[in-house]
N, C-alpha and C positions, 0 to 999 in steps of 0.2 A: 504494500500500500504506500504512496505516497502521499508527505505528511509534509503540509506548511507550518513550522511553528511561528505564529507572532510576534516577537521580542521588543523589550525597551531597549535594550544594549545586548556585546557581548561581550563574553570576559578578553580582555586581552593579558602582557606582560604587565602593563603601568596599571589597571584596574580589573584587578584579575577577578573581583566579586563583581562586575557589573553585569545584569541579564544571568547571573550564576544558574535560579534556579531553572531558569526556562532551556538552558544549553544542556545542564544535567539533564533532563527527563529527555530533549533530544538524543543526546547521547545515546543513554538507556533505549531509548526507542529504535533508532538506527542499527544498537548492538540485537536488535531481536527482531531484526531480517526487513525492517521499514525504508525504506529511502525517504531522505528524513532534510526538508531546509528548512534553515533557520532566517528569518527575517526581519532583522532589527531594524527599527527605527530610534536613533539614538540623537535627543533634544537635548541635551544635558548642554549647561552656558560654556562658554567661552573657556572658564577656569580648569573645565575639566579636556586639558589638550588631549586635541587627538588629529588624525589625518580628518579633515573633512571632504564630505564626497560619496561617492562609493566606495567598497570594499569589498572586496569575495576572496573566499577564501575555504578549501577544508580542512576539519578538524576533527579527530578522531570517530568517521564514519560521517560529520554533518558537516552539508553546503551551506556555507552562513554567505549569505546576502545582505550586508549592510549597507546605510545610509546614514552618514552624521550631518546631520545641521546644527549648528553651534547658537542654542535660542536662549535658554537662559529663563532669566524674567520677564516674559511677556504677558498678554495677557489671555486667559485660558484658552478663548475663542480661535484665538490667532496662532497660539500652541495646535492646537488640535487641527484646523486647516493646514498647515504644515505637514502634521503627520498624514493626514489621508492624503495627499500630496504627494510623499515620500513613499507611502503603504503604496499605491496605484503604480509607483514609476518602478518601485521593487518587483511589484507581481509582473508588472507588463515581464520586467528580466526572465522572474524564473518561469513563468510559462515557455519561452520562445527556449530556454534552456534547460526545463528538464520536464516538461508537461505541464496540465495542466493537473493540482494534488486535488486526490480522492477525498482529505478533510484537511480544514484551515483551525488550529489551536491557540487561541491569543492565553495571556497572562498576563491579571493585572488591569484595575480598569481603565484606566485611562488608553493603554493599547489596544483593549479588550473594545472599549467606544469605536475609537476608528476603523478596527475591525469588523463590527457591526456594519458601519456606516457605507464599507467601501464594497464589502461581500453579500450582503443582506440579499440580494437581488441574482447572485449567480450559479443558483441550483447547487451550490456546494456546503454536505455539511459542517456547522461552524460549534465548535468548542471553546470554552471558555475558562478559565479557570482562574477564580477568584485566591489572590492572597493580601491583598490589601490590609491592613492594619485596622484601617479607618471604618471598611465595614465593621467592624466589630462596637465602634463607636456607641452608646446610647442615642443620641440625636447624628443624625445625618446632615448636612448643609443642604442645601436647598440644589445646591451644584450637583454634590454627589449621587444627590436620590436622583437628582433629571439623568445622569449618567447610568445608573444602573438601571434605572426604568429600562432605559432604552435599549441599552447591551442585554441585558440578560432576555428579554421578547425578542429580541431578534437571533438568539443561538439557538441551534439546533440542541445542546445539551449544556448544563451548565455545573461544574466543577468546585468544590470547595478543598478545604485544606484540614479543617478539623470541625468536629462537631459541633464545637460552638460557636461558628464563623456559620457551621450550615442554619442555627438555629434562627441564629441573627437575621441569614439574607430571607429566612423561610416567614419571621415576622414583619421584616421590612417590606418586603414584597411579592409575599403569597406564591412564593415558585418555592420545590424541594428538589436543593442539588442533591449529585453525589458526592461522595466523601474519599477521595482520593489522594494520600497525605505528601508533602515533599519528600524527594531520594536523598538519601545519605550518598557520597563518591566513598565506597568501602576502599578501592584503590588508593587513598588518601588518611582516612579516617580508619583503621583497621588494630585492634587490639592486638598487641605483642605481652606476654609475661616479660619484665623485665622489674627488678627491685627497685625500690623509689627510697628516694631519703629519708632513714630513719629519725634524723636529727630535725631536719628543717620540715617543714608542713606549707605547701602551697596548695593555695586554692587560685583557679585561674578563672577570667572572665571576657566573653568574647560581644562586642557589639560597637553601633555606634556611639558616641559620644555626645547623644542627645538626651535632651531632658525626658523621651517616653524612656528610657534606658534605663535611669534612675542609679547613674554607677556612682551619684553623690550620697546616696541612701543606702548602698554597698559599702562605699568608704565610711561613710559615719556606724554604718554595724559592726563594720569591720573595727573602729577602732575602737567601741563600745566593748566588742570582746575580746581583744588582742594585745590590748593596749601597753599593757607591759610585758607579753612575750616576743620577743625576740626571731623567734626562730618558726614564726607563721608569716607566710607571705603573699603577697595579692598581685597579681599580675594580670592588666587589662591589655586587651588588644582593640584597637581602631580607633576612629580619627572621628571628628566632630566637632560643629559649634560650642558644644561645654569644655571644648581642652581644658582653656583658660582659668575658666570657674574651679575644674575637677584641680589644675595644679596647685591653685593659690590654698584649696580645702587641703591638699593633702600637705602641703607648706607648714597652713595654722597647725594641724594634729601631727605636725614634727613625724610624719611616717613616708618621707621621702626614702630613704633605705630600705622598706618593707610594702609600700605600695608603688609600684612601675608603672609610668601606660608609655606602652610599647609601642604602641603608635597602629597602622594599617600594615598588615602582614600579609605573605604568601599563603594557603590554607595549609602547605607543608610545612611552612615553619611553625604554624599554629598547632597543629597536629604532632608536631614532633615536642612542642613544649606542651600540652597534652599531658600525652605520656610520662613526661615528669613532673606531672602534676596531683596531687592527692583528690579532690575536688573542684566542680564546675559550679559557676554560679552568676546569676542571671536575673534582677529586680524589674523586668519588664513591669510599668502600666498595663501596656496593651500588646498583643502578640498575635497572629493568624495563626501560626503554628509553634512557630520557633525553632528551626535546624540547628540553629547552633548547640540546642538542649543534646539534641539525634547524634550530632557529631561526637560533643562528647561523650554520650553516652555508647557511640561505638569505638572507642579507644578504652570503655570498662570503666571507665570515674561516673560516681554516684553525682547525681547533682542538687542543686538546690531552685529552685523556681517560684514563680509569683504564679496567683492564680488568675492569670490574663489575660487568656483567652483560646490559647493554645497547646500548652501544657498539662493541662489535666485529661488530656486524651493521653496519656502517655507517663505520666509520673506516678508512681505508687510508693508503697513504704519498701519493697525489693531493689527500687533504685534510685531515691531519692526522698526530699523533703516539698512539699506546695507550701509556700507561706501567702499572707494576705498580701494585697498589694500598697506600698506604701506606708507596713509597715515598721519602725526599727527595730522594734522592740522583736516581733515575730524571725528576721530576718538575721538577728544578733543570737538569738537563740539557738537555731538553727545552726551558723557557723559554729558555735560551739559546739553542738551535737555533734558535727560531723568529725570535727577535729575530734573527741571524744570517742566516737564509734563505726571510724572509719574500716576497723577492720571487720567489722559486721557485713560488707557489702562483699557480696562477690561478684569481681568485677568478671569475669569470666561469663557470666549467666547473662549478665548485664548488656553486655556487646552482644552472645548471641539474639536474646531479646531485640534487638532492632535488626539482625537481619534479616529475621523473619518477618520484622514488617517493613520495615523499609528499604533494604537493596532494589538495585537498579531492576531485575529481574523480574520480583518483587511487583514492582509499581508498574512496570512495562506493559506487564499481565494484565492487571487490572483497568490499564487503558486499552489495550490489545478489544476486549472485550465490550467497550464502549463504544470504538471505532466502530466494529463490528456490527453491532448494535444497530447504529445510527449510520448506516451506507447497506445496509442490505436493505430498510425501507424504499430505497432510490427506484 
């Protein structure tokens, strides 16, 4: 079958997480006998360099078709004509170059919009697959709702990420997706036995550096429990608006030597400090799913998580802790539990646990099965 994925981006060298998830499940999909392209439209401003123009290129089994336009801050209207612009001048490529696909995949709404927009009318079936943050919101913007109205009536089949993203879009707008979760890359993320520091105790932590992330509400738990040990230590990964905030907090609580942020990482060197790590942990507000929980939890480390929106499809007392969200007190406790009772977890059990639900193979199947679905109606 031939399979158009929609994309906002794709990973490259310089932003190796951009369009991560949507190239994953390509991947996957390709690896299970699909001919499989990948079609980015990638709006990201000016700051985030890149070639502008086109792009093509293959990458392990997938035809990525790209298009950068460097837009930035505009204004939504004028973003989104852009992209069905870009979406139209994309497809015209890959039809004349590899046919014309048996089903078209967006991810993500604002992609998932133009997608509707540009496809609605050409007999082909359109998938959708919601991971948005935002749906999960209590109130919707007036924006967003006219946006999902529209995309999700006009898919052939409509995707979510976890159950409580499905519950949401089932109350916001009377449709009931399927439940389809993000793929872990096992290639990357893969449990090794190997001894960890008896002495020191890291707990590591992977996200943006934005205020739904709450890595100042991590640092203030952190030093509520830690405060005078020595030999526990916190290590962030990525980059964001709060640096500044998150530096000057960990300056006042004098935990510059025991709290690091490492800045935007490879997913291999992220994975590789991982594994030297005792525990994962993660104070999300808000979450669709959360992979980065998946990841670590397929390198064997128990985690810790907020209850978000994403994570309680998947955290139990076998491999982790759910705390409330926002708060310290719940979150300070926790870290000590875990420092406490880390050798309680097996982390062995823990890494197979996700590969039974989330490898590539895994997930493949289970879209395998929807294509199917929704093209023998035809």
């Amino acid at each position: 079958m031939r399979v158009l994925i929609v994309a906002r981006g794709y990973p490259s060298e310089k932003y190796n997480i951009n369009g991560i998830f949507e190239f994953d499940q390509a991947k996957a999909l390709a690896s299970s006998g699909h001919e499989v392209i990948l079609a980015a439209v990638d709006v990201r401003s000016l700051r985030r360099w890149r070639r502008w123009g086109y792009v093509n290129f293959v990458k392990d089994g997938v035809h990525v078709e790209a298009l950068n336009i460097p837009c930035g801050r505009v204004p939504k209207f004028i973003l989104n004509k852009f992209r069905k612009i870009a979406l139209s001048k994309i497809y015209s490529r890959v039809v004349k170059k590899h046919g014309k696909p048996d089903v078209i995949h967006s991810h993500f709404i604002g992609i998932g919009y133009t997608t509707a927009k540009v496809f609605r009318e050409k007999g082909i079936p359109l998938v959708h697959t919601e991971h948005y943050s935002g749906m999960n919101q209590v109130e919707l913007s007036n924006y967003y709702h006219k946006l999902g109205s529209f995309t999700y009536e006009n898919m052939t089949k409509i995707i979510v990420v976890s159950e409580y993203l499905k519950n949401n879009i089932m109350k916001k707008f009377g449709i009931e997706p399927a439940v389809v979760p993000n793929i872990v890359d096992l290639s990357k993320f893969n449990y090794e036995i190997k001894k960890k520091n008896k002495i020191k105790f890291n707990f590591i932590s992977v996200g943006s550096l934005s205020k739904n992330k709450r890595m100042d509400l991590l640092i203030n738990a952190f030093n509520d429990a830690f405060k005078d040990e020595v030999n526990v230590n916190l290590f962030i990964y990525g980059e964001g608006s709060e640096r500044k905030n998150l530096e000057d907090l960990i300056n006042k609580l004098n935990l510059r030597k025991r709290v690091i942020l490492m800045g935007l990482k490879d997913r291999k060197i992220i994975a590789k400090k991982m594994q030297e790590s005792h525990c994962f942990v993660l104070a999300s507000k808000l979450e669709t799913f959360g992979v980065v929980y998946i990841e670590a939890m397929s390198m064997g480390l128990p985690v810790i998580a907020t209850k978000c929106g994403g994570p309680e499809d998947f955290i139990n007392r076998e491999n982790g802790v759910l705390v409330e969200v926002d708060n310290v007190y719940d979150l300070t406790t926790s870290l000590i539990f875990m420092k406490e009772h880390i050798k309680s977890f097996n982390r062995k059990r823990i890494s197979d646990s996700v590969k039974i639900r989330y490898s590539p193979n895994v997930i493949s199947e289970q879209l395998n099965v929807i294509y199917k679905e929704i093209t023998s109606n035809r």
